[in-house]
C-alpha positions, -999 to +999 in steps of 0.1 A: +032+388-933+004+376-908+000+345-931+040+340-925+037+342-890+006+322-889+026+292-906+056+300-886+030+293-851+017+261-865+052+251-876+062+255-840+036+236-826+040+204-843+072+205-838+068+207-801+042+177-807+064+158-824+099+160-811+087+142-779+075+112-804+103+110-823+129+112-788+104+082-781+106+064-806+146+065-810+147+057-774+122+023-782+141+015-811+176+016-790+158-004-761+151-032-787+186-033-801+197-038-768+176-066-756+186-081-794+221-080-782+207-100-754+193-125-771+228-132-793+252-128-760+226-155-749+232-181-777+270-173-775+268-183-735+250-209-748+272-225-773+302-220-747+285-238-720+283-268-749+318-264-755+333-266-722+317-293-705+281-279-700+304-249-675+294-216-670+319-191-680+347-181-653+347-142-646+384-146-654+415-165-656+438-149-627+415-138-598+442-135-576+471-125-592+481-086-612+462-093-643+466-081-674+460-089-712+490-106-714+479-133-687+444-132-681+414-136-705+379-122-688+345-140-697+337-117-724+372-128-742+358-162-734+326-160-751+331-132-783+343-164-806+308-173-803+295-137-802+316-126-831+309-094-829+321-072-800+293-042-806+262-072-787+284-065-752+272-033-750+243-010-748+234+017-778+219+039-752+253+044-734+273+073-755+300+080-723+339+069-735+354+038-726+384+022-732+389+010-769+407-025-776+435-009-788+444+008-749+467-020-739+480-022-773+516-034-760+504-060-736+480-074-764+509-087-788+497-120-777+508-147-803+481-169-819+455-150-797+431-122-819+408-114-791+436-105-766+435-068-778+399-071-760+410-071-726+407-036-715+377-026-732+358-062-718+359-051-685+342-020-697+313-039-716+274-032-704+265-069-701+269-077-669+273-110-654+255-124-624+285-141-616+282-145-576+259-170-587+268-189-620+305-186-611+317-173-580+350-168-568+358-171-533+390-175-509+399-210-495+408-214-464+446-219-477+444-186-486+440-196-525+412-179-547+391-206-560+372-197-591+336-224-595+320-220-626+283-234-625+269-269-645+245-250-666+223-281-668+223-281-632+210-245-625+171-245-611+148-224-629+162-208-650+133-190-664+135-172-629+172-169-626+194-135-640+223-143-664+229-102-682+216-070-676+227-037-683+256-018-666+279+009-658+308+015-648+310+047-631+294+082-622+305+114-616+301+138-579+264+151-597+255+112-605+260+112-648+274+081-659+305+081-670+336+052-690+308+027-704+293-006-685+306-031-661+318-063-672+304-079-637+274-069-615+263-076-577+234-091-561+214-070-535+210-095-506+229-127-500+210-145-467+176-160-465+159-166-434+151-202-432+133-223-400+149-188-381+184-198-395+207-177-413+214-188-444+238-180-467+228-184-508+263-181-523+275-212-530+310-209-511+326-224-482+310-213-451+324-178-443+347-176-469+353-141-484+338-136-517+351-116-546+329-088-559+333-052-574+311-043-538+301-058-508+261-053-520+242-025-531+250+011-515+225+035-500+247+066-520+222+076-547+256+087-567+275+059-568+276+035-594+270+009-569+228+020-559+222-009-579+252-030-583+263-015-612+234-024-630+219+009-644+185+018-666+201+032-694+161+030-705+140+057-689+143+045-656+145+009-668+169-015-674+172-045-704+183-077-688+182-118-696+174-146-676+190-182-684+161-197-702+166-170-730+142-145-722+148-108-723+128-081-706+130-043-698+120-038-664+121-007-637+155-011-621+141-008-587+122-040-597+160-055-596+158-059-559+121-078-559+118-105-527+150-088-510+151-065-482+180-043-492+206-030-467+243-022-474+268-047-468+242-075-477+228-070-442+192-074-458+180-107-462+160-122-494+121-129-479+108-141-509+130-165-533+102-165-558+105-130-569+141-129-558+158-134-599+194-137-588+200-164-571+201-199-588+182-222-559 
């Protein structure tokens, strides 16, 4: 019996020991899947942008009027032809429900159209898009929405400048995640300070209002919104890709680098170098 019990002990201590190590290495091996997703949403942008006149993607085809799947594609719909598989838009450390492709099932009878049973679930994907950026949509002074998708050729440094990084879409009154990832994320700041003028880095007519999920980043430390949806489904980290093709896990705090962050884009960006959202 006092063998038993002596096996028992040890049994329990490795097991303590090695638990830890093998939560750690699952959570590794699910960080590298995701940045591999990364990489292939990457090529897919990529190949798109060669198709359709060197363009960035759109966010979506009816930014103004009641979308649905019947009449409006997003840029995920856009670019799975070239993704193939919908599985790379999101993250395998996210296990919260989400819409599946089959929720607007009625609506996505589309004729001659096999990804429009996607609709639903792409707004729900974990790649989000720096779209305020590479293709903002803002409202004319007619009134009209105006969707301008970027020259990808055209974009400065791209080594420096965000295209994906993980999401999510909501979070419950305690702050757990909750209904999968955001098809569209939001810069922290939007002004820079230059010669002690006010300038604004969104590429939109002067005072124009901008479409975005939020006006910025918000000081509530339970809302989805703390970092623009972007979220470190990581440890504390989140997976993201820059337009060059390079793919990094980084603290998600370090999302905000070069930006004094206030809510309402009130901040401005005092260091453009370390600032990776903007494209100039």
């Amino acid at each position: 019996m006092p063998e038993l019990l002596i096996v028992l002990a040890i049994i329990t201590i490795l097991a303590g020991l090695l638990f830890p190590v093998f939560r750690m290495a699952r959570a590794s091996a699910k960080r590298t899947a995701c940045l591999s997703n990364f990489k292939q949403l990457h090529v897919a942008t990529s190949l798109y942008v060669a198709d359709w006149d060197d363009r960035m993607m759109p966010v979506n085809h009816q930014p103004a009027a009641p979308a649905n799947s019947s009449n409006d594609r997003t840029w995920v719909q856009l670019t799975l032809p070239y993704a193939r598989s919908f599985s790379i838009f999101n993250c395998p450390s996210d296990y919260g429900s989400r819409p599946s492709t089959e929720s607007s099932f009625d609506q996505d009878l589309v004729p001659g159209d096999a990804y429009s049973k996607y609709y639903s679930a792409s707004l729900r994907v974990n790649s989000g898009y720096n779209f305020v950026y590479l293709a903002p949509v803002y409202q004319a002074a007619s009134g009209a929405w105006i969707s301008d998708p970027k020259s990808g050729s055209a974009l400065s440094e791209p080594s420096k400048t965000l295209l994906f990084v993980d999401t999510v879409w909501g979070r419950t009154e305690n702050g757990t995640p909750f209904g999968g990832g955001s098809w569209l994320v939001v810069p922290p700041c939007r002004f820079t300070i230059e010669n002690g003028i006010k300038r604004d880095t969104f590429s939109v007519a002067p005072g124009a209002e901008v479409f975005a999920p939020s006006e910025g980043w918000t000081n509530d430390q339970d809302s989805p919104f703390v970092y623009g949806s972007a979220w470190p489904w990581h440890d504390g980290r989140v997976n993201l890709i820059r337009l060059d093709g390079s793919a990094s896990s980084i603290p998600a705090g370090s999302l905000s680098a070069g930006c004094d962050v206030q809510e309402k884009w009130q901040g401005v960006i005092r260091d453009p170098d370390k600032y990776i959202w903007s494209i100039f």
